[in-house]
MOPAC internal coordinates of N, CA, C and O (Angstrom, degrees):
PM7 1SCF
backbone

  N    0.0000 0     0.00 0     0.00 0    0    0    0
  C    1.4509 1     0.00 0     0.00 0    1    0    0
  C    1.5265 1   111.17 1     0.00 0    2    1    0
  O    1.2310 1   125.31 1   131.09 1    3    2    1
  N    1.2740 1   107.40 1   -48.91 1    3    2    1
  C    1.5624 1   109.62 1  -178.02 1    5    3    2
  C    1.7000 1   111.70 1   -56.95 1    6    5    3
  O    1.2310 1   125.61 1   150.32 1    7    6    5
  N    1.1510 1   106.83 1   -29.68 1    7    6    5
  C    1.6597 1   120.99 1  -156.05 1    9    7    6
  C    1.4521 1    92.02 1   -89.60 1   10    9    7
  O    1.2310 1   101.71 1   155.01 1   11   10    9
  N    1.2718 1   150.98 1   -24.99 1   11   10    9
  C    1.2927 1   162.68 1  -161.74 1   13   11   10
  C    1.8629 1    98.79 1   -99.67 1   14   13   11
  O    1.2310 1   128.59 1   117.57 1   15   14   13
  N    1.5032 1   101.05 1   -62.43 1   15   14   13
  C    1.6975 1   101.74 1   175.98 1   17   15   14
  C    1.8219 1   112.81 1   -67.80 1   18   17   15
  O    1.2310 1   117.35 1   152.24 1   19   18   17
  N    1.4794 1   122.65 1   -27.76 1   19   18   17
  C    1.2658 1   120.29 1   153.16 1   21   19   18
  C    1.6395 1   120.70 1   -48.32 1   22   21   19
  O    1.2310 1   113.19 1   118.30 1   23   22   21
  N    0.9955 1   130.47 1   -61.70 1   23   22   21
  C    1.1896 1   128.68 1   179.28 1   25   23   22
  C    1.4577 1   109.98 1   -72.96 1   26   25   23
  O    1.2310 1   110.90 1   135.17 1   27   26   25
  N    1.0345 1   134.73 1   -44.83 1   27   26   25
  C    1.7936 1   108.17 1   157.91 1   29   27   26
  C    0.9502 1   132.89 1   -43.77 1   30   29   27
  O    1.2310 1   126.60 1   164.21 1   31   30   29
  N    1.3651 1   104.92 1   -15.79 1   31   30   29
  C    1.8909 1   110.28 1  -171.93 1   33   31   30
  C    1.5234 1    99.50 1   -87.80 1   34   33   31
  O    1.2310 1   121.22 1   136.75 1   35   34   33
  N    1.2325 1   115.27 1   -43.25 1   35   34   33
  C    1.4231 1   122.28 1  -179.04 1   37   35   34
  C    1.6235 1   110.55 1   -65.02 1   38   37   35
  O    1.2310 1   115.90 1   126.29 1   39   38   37
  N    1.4958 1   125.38 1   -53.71 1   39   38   37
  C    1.0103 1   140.97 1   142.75 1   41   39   38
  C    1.7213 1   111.74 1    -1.39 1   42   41   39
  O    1.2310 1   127.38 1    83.05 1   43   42   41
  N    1.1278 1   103.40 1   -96.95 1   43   42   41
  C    1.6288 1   111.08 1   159.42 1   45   43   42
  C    1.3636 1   111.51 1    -5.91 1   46   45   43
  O    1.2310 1   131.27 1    95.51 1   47   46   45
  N    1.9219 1    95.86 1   -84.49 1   47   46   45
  C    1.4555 1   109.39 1  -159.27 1   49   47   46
  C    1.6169 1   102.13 1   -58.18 1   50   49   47
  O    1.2310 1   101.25 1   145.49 1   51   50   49
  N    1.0995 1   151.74 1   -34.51 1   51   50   49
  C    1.5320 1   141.50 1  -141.42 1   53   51   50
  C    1.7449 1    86.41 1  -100.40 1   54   53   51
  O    1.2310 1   120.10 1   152.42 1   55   54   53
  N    1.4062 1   117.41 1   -27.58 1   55   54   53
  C    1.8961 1   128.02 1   166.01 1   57   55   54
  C    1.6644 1    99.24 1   -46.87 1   58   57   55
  O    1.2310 1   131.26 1   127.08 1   59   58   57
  N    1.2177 1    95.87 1   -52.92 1   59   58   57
  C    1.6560 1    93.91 1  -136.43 1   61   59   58
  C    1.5788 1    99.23 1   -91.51 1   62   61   59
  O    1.2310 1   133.52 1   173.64 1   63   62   61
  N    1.6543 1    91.48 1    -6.36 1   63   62   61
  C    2.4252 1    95.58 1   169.56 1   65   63   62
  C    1.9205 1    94.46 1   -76.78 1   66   65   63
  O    1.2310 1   118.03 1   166.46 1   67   66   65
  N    1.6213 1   121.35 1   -13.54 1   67   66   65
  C    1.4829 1   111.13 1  -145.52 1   69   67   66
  C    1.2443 1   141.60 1    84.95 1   70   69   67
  O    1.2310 1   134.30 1  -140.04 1   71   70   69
  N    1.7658 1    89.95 1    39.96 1   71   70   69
  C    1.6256 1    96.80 1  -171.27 1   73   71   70
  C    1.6567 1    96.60 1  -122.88 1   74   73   71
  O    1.2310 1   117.77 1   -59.59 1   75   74   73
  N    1.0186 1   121.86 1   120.41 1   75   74   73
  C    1.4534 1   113.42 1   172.67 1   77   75   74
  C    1.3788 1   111.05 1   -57.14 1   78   77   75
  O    1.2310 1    88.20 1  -173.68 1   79   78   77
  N    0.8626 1   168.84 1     6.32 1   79   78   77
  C    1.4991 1   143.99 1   143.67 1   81   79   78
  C    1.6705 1    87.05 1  -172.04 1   82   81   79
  O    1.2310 1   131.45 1    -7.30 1   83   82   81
  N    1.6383 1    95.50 1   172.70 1   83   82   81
  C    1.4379 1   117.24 1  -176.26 1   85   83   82
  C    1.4477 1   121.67 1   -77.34 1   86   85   83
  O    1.2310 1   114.16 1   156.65 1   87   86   85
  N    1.4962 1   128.66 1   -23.35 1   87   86   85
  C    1.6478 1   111.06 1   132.94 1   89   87   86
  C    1.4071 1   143.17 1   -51.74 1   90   89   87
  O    1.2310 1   116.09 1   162.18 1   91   90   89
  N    1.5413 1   125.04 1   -17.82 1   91   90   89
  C    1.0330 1   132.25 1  -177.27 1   93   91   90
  C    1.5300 1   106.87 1   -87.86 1   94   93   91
  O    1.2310 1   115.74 1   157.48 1   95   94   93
  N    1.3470 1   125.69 1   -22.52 1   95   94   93
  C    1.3582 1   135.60 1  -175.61 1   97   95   94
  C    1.7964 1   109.18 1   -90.40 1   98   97   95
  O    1.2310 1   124.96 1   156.09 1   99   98   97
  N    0.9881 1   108.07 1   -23.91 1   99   98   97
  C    1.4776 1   122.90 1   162.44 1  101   99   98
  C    0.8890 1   131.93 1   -66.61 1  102  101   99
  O    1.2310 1   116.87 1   126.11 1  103  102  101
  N    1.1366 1   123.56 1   -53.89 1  103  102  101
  C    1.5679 1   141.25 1   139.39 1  105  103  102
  C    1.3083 1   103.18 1   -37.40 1  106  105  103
  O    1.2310 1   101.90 1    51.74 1  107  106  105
  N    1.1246 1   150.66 1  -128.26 1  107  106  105
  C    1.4645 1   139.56 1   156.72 1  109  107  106
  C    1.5339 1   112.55 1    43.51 1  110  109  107
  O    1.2310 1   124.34 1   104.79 1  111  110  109
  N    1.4398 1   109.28 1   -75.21 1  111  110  109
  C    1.4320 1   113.01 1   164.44 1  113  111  110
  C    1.5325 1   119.37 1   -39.36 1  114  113  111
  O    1.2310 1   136.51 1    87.47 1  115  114  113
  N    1.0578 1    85.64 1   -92.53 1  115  114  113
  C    1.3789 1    89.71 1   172.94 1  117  115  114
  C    1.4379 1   136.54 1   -43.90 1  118  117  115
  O    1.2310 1   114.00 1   163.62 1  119  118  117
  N    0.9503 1   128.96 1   -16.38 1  119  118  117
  C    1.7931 1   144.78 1   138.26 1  121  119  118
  C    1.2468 1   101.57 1   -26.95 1  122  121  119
  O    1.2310 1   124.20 1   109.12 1  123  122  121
  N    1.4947 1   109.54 1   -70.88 1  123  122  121
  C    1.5173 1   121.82 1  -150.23 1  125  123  122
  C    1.4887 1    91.23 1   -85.32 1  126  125  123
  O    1.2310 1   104.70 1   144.30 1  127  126  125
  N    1.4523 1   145.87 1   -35.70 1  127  126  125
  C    1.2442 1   118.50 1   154.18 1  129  127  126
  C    1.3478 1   147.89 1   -32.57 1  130  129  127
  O    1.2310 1   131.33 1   146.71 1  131  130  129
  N    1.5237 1    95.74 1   -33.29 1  131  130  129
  C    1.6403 1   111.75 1  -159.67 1  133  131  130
  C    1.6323 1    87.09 1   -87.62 1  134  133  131
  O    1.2310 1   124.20 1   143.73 1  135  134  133
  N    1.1422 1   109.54 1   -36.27 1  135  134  133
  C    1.8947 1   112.85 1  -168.23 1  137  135  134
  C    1.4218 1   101.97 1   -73.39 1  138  137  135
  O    1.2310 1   115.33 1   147.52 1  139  138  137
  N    1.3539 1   126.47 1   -32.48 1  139  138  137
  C    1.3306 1   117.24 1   173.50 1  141  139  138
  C    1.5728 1   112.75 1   -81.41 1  142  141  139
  O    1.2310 1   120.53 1   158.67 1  143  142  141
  N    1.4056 1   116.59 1   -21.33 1  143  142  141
  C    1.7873 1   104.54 1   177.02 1  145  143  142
  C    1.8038 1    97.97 1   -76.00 1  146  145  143
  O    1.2310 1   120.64 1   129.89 1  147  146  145
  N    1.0399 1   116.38 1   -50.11 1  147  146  145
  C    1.6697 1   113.72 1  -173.38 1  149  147  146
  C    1.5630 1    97.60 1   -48.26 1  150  149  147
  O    1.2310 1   124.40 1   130.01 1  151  150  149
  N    1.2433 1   109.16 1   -49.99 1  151  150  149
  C    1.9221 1   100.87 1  -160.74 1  153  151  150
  C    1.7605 1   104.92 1   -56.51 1  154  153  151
  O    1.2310 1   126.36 1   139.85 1  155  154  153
  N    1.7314 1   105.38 1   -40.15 1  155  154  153
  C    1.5477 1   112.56 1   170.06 1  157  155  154
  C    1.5826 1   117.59 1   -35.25 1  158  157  155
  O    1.2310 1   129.79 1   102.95 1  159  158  157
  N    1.4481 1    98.73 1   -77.05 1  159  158  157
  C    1.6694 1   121.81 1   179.73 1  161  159  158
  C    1.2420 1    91.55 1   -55.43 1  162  161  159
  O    1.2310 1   105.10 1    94.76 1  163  162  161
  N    1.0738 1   145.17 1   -85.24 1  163  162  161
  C    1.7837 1   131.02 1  -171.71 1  165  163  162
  C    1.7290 1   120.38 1   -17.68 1  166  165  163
  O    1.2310 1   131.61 1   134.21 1  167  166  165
  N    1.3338 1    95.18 1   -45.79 1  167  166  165
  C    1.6961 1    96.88 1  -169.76 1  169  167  166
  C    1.1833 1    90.50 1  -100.17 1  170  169  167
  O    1.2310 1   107.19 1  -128.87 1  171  170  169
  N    1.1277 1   141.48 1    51.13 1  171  170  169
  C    1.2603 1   138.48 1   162.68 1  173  171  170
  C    1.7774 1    94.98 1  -125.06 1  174  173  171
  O    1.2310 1   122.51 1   128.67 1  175  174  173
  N    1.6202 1   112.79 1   -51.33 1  175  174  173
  C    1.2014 1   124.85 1   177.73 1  177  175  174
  C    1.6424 1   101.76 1   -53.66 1  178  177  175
  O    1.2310 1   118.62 1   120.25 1  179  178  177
  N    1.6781 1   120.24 1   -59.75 1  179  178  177
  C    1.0370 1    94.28 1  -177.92 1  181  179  178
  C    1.5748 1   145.18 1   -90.46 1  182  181  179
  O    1.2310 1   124.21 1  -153.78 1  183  182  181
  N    1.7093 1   109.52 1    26.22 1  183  182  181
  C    1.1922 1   143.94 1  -153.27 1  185  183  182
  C    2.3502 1    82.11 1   -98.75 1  186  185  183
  O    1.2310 1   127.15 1   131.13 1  187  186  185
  N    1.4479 1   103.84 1   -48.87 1  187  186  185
  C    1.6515 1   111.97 1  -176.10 1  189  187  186
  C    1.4327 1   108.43 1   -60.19 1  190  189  187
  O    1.2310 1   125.25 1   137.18 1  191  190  189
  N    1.6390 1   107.52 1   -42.82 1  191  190  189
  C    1.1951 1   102.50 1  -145.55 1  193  191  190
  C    2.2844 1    97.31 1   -96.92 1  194  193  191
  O    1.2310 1   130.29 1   171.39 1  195  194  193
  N    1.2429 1    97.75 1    -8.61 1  195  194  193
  C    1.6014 1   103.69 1   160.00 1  197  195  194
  C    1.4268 1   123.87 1   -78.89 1  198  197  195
  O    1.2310 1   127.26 1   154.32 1  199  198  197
  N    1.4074 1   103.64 1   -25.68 1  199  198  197
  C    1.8451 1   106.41 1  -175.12 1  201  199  198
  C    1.7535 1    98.37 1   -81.72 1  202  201  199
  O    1.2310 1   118.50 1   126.00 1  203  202  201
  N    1.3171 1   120.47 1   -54.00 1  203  202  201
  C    1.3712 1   118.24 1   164.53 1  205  203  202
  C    1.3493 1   129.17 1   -69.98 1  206  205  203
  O    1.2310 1   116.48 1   167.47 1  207  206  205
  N    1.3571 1   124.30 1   -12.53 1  207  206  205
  C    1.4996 1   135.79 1  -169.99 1  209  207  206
  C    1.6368 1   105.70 1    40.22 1  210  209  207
  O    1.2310 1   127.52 1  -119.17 1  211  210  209
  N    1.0458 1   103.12 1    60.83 1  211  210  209
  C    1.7363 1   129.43 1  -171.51 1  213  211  210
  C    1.4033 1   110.92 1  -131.89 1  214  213  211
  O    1.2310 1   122.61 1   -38.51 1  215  214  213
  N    1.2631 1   112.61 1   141.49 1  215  214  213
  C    1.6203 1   110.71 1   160.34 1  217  215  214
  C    1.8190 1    94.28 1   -94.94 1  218  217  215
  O    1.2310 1   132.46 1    16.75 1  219  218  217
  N    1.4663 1    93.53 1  -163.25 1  219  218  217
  C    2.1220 1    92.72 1  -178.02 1  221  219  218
  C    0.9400 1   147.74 1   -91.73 1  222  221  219
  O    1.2310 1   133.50 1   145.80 1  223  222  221
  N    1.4753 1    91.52 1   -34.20 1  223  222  221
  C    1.4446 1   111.90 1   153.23 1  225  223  222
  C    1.6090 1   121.25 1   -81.55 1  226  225  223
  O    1.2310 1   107.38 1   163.57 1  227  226  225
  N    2.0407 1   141.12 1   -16.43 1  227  226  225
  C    1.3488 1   108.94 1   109.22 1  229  227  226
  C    1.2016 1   144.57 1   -19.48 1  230  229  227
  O    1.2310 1   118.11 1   126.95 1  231  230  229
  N    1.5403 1   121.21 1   -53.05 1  231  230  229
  C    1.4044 1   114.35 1  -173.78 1  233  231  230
  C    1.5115 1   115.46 1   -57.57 1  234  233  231
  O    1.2310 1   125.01 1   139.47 1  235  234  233
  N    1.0449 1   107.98 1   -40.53 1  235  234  233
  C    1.9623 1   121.50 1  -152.19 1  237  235  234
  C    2.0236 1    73.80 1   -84.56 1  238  237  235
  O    1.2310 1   114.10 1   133.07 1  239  238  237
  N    0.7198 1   128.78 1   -46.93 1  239  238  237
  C    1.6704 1   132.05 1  -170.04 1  241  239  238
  C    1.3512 1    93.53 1   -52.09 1  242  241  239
  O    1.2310 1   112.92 1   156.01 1  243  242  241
  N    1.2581 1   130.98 1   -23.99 1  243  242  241
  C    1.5521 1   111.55 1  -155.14 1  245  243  242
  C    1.6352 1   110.80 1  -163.50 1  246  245  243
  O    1.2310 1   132.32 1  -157.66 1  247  246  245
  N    1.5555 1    93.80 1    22.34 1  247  246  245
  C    1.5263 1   119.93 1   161.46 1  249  247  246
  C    1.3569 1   111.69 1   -31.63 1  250  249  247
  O    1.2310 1   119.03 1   102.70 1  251  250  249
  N    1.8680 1   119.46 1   -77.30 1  251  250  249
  C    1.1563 1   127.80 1  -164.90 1  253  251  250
  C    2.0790 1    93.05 1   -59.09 1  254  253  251
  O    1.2310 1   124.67 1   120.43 1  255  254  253
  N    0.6084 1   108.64 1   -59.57 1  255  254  253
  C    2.0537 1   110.36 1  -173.57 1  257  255  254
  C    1.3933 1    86.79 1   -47.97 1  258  257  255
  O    1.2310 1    89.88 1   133.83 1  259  258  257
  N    1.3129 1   167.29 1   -46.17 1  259  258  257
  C    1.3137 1   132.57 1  -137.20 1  261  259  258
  C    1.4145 1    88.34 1   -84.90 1  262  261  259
  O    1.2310 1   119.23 1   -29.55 1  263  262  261
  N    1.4745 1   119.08 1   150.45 1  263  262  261
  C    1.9311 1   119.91 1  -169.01 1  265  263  262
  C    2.0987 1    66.10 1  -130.93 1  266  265  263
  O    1.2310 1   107.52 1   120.00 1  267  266  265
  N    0.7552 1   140.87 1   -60.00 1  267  266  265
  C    1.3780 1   129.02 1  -151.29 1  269  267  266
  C    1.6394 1   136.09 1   -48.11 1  270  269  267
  O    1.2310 1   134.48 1   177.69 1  271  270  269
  N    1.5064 1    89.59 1    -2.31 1  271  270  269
  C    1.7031 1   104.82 1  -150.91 1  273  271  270
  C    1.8396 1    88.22 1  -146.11 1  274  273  271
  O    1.2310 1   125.51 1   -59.58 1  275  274  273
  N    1.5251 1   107.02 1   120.42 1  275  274  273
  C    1.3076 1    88.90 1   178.50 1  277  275  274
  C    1.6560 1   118.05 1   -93.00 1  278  277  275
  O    1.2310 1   122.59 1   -20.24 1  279  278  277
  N    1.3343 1   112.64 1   159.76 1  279  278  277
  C    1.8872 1   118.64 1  -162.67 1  281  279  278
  C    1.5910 1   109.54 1   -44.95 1  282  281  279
  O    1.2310 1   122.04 1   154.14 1  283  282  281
  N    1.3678 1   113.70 1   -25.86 1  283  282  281
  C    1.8135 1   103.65 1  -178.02 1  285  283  282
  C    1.5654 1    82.34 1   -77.45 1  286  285  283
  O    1.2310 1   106.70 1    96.73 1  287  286  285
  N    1.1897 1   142.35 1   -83.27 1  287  286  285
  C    1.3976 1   125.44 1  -146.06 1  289  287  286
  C    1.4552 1   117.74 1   -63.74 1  290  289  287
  O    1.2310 1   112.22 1   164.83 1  291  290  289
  N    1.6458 1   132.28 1   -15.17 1  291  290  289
  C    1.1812 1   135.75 1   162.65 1  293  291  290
  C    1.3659 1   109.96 1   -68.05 1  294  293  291
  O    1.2310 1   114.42 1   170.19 1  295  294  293
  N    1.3844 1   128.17 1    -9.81 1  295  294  293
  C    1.5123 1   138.07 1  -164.92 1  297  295  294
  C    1.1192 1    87.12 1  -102.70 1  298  297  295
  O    1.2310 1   105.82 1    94.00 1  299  298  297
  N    1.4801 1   143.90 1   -86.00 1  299  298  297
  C    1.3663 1   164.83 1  -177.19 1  301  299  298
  C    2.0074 1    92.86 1   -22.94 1  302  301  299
  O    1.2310 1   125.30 1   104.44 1  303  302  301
  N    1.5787 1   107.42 1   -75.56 1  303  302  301
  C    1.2684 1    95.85 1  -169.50 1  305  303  302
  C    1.4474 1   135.72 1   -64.16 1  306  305  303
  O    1.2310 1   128.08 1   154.91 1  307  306  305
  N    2.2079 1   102.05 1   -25.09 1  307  306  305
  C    0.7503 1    85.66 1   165.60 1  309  307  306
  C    2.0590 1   134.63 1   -87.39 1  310  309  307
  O    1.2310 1   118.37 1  -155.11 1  311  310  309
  N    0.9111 1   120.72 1    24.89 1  311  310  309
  C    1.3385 1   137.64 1   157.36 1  313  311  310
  C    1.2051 1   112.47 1   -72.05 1  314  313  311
  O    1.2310 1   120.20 1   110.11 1  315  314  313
  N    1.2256 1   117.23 1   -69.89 1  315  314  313
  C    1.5970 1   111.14 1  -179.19 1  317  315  314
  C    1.5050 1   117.42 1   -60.35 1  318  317  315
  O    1.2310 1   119.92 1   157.09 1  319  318  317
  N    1.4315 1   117.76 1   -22.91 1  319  318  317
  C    1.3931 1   124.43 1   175.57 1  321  319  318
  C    1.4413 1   109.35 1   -63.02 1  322  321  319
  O    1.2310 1   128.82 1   120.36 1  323  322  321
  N    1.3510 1   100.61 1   -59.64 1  323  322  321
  C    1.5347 1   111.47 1   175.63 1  325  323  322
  C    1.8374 1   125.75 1   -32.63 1  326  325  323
  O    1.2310 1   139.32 1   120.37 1  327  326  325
  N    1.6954 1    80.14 1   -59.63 1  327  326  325
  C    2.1130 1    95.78 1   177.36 1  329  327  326
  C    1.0339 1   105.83 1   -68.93 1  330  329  327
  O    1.2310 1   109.84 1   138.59 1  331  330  329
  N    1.6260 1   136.67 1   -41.41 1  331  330  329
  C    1.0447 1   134.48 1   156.19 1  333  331  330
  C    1.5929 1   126.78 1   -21.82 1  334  333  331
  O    1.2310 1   124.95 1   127.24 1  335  334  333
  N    1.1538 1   108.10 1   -52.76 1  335  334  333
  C    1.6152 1   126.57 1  -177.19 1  337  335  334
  C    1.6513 1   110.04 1   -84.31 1  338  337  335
  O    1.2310 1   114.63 1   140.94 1  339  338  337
  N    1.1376 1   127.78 1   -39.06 1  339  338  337
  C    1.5239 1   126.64 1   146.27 1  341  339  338
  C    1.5422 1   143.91 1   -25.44 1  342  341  339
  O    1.2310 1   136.94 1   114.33 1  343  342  341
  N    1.6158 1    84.79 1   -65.67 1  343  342  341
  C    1.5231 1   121.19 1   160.50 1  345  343  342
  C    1.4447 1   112.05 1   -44.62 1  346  345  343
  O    1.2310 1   107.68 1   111.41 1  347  346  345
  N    1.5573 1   140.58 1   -68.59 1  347  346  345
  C    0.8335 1   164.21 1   175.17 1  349  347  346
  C    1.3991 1   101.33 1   -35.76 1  350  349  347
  O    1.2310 1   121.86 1   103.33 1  351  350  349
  N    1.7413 1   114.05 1   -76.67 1  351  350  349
  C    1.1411 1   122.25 1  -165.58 1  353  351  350
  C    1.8935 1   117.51 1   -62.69 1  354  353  351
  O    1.2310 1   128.71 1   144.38 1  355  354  353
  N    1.5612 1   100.83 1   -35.62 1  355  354  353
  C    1.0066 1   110.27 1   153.89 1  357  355  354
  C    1.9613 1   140.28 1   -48.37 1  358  357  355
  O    1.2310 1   130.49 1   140.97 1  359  358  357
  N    1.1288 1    97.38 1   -39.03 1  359  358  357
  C    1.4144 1   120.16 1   174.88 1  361  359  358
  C    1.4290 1   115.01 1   -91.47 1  362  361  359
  O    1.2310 1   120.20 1   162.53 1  363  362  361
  N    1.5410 1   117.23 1   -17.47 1  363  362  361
  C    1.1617 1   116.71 1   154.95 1  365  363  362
  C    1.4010 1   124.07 1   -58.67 1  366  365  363
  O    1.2310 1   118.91 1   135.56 1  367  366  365
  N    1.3855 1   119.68 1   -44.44 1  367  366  365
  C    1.6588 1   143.41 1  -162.49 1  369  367  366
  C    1.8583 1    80.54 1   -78.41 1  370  369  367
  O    1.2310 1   125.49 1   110.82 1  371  370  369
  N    1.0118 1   107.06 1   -69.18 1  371  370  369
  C    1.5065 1    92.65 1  -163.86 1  373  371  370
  C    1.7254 1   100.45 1   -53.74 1  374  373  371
  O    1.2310 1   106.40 1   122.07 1  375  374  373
  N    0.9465 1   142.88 1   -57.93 1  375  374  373
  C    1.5696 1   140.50 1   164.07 1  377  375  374
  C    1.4115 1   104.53 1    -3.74 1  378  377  375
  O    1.2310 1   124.93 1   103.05 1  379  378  377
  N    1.4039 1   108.14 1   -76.95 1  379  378  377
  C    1.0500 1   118.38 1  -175.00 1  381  379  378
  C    1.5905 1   126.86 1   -38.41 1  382  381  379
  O    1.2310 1   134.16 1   113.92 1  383  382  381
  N    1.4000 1    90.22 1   -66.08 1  383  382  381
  C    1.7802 1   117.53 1   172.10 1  385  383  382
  C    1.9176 1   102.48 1   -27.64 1  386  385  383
  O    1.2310 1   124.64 1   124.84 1  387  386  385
  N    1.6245 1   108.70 1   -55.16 1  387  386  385
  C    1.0814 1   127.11 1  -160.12 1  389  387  386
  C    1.2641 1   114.65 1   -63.87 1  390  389  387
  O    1.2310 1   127.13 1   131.74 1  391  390  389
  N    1.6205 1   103.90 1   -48.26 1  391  390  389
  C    1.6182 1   105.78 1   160.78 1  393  391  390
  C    1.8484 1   139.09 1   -83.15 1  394  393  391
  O    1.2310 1   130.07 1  -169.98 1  395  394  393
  N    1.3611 1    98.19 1    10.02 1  395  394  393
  C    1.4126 1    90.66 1   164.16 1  397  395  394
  C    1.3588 1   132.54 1   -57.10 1  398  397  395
  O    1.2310 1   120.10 1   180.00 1  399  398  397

């Protein structure tokens, strides 16, 4: 009973922001999730590609030549650069998915 009068209440409320029902507001949510993890992973991507003034596939091209950056931290970033760029592309597709 409670679980039935809970969701009317919610029901209501996600009505009364202008959402036709409580899947459509979910969706919504979750939109705006996915847009805030990409914007994360982005400025992370473009946080790599300013310290090297590299895109990634430059970087990995010209790994051994960078003398400025020593190999554990060119190793380190480029990993996180990498998942970074995954992440993204990944979270794009679901974006997508979301707005069909």
């Amino acid at each position: 009973m409670a679980t039935s009068l809970g969701f009317e209440t919610l029901s209501q409320t996600v009505q009364g922001w202008g959402y036709a029902n409580v899947d459509v507001f979910a969706k919504e949510q979750a939109k705006n999730i996915l847009q805030q993890k990409i914007a994360y992973y982005q400025s992370r991507i473009d946080f790599f590609e300013q310290k090297y003034a590299l895109k990634f596939t430059e970087f990995c091209d010209k790994f051994s030549s960078i003398k400025n950056h020593s190999i554990t931290e060119k190793e380190d970033d480029s990993m996180i650069w990498e998942t970074s760029l995954d992440v993204v592309e990944s979270y794009k597709k679901d974006l997508m998915t979301l707005s069909l």
